[in-house]
C-alpha positions as CSV (number, residue, x, y, z in Angstrom):
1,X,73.9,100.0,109.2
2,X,76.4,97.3,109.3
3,X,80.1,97.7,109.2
4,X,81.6,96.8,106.0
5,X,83.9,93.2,106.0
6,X,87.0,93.6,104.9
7,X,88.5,93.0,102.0
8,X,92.3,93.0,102.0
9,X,93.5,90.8,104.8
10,X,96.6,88.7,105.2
11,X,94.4,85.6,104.2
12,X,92.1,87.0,101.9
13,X,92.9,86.4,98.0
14,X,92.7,90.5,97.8
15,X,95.2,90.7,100.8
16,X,97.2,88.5,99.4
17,X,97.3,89.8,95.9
18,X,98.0,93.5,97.2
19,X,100.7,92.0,99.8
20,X,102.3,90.8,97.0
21,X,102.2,93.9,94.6
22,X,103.7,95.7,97.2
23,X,106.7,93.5,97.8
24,X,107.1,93.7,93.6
25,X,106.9,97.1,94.0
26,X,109.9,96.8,96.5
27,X,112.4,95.6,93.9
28,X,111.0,98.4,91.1
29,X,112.6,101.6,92.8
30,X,111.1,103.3,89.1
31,X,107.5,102.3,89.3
32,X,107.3,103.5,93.1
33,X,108.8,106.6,92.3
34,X,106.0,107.2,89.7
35,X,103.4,106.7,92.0
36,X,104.5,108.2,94.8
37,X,104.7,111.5,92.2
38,X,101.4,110.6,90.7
39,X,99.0,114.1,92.1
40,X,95.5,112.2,91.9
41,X,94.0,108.6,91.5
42,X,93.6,109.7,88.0
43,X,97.5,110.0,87.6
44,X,98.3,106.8,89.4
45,X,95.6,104.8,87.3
46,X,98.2,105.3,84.1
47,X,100.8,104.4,85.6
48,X,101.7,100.4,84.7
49,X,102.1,99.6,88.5
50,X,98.5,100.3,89.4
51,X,97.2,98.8,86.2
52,X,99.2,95.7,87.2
53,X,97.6,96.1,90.6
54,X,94.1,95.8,88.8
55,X,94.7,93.5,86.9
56,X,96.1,90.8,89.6
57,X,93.1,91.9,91.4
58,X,90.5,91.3,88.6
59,X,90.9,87.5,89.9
60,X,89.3,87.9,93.2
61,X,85.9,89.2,95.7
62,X,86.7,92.8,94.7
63,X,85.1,92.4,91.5
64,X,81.8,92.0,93.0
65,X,81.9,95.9,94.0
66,X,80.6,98.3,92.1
67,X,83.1,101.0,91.0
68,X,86.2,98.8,92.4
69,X,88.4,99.7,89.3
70,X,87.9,103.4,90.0
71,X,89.1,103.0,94.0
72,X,92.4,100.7,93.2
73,X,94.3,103.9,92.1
74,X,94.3,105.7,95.4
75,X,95.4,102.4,96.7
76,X,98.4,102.0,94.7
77,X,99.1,105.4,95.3
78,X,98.9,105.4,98.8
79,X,100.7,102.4,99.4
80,X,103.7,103.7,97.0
81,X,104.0,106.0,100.1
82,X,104.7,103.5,102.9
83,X,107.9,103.0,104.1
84,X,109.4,99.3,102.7
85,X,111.7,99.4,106.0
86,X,108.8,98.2,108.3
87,X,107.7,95.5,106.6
88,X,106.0,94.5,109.6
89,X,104.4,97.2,111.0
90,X,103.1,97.5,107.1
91,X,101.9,93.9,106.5
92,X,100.3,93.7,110.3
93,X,96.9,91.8,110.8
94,X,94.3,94.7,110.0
95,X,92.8,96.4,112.7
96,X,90.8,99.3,111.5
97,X,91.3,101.1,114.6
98,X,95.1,101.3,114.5
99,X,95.5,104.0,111.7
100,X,93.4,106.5,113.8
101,X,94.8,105.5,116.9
102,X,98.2,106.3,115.2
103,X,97.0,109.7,114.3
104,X,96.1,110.2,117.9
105,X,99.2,109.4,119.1
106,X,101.4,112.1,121.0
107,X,104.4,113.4,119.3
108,X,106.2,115.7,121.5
109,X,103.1,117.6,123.2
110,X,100.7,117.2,120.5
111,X,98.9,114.4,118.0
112,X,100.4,113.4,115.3
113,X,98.0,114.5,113.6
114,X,95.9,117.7,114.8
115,X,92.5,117.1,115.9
116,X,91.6,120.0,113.2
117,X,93.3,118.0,110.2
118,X,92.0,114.9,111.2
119,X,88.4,116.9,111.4
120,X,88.8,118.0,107.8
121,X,89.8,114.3,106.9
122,X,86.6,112.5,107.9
123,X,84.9,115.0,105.7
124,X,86.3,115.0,102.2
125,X,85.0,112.3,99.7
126,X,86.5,109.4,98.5
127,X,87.3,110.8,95.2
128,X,88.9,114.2,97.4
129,X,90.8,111.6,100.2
130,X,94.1,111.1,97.9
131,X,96.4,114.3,98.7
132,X,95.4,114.5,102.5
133,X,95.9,111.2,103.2
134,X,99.1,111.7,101.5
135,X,100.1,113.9,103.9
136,X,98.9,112.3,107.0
137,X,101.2,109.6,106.3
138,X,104.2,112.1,105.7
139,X,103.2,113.0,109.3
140,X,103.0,109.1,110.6
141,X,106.5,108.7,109.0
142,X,104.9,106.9,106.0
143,X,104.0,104.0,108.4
144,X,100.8,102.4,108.3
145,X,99.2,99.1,107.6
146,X,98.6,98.2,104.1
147,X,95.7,96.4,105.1
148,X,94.2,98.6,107.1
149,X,94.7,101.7,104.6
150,X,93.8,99.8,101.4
151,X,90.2,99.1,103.1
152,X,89.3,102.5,104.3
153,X,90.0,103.7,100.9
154,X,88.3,101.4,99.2
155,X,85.4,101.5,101.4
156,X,85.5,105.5,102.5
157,X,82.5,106.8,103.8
158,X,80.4,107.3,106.7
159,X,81.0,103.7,108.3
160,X,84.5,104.1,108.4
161,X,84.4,108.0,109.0
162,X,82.2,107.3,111.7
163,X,84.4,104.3,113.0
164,X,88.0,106.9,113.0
165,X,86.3,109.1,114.5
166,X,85.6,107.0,117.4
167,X,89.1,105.6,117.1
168,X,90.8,108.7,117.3
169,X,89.4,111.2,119.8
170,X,89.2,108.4,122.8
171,X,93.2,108.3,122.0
172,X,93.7,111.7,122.1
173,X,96.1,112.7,125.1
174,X,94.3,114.9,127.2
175,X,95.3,117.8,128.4
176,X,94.7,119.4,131.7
């Protein structure tokens, strides 16, 4: 089983197109709002920012994927969450360890995020992922890489369960 290439990348014409969104989506305090209320994928597909979102990405690779339209909302929604203050930290090169690894990370005397959430993480679905992931990055202070999040959404599943998992626990502080 080979790992999945991915998509959205600074230098991609997906990366680039979802960069952009989200600096659009900046300057439109309204549409974020929306999304970031929006409860499913199912609520942010009607909103006009993710069918925007679609439809700039309708001219590039994603369209070769099977089902892509149907994993673009979670993706808008998602990325509605993180915080327009790091732009950097947000718009990093993608490393698809780096979320997990942020999970890991201490906070006080604990993960950020608890080995038992993260557990039930790697098991929901794709179409179940939206709310907890919601809330994991309430927990990472709604910092996280664009990149790095719009490809394990799009591409959720074992490979990338598989490749968190072995992320996260190596980072985990251990305790005596």
């Amino acid at each position: 089983m080979t790992q999945k290439e991915p998509l959205f990348t600074p230098d991609s014409p997906a990366g680039q197109v979802l960069a952009d969104w989200w600096h659009d989506l900046e300057s439109d305090r309204g549409a974020r709002a929306e999304l970031r209320r929006a409860r499913s994928p199912e609520d942010a597909a009607l909103i006009p920012a993710t069918i925007d979102l679609i439809t700039r990405l309708r001219a590039t690779p994603v369209t070769e994927h099977r089902g892509w339209e149907g994993r673009i909302p979670a993706i808008a929604g998602l990325a509605a969450h993180l915080d327009h203050r790091t732009t950097d930290q947000v718009l990093a090169p993608p490393n698809r360890e780096a979320l997990p690894k942020r999970m890991a990370s201490p906070k006080g005397d604990r993960p950020r995020v608890s080995e038992l959430r993260f557990r039930r993480l790697l098991q929901y679905s794709r179409e179940d992922l939206y709310r907890p992931m919601i809330r994991v990055l309430a927990q990472l202070d709604n910092k996280a890489g664009l990149f790095d999040l719009a490809d394990a959404v799009f591409w959720w599943g074992p490979q990338i369960q598989k490749a968190w998992a072995f992320a996260y626990f190596p980072a985990l502080k251990k305790t005596a």
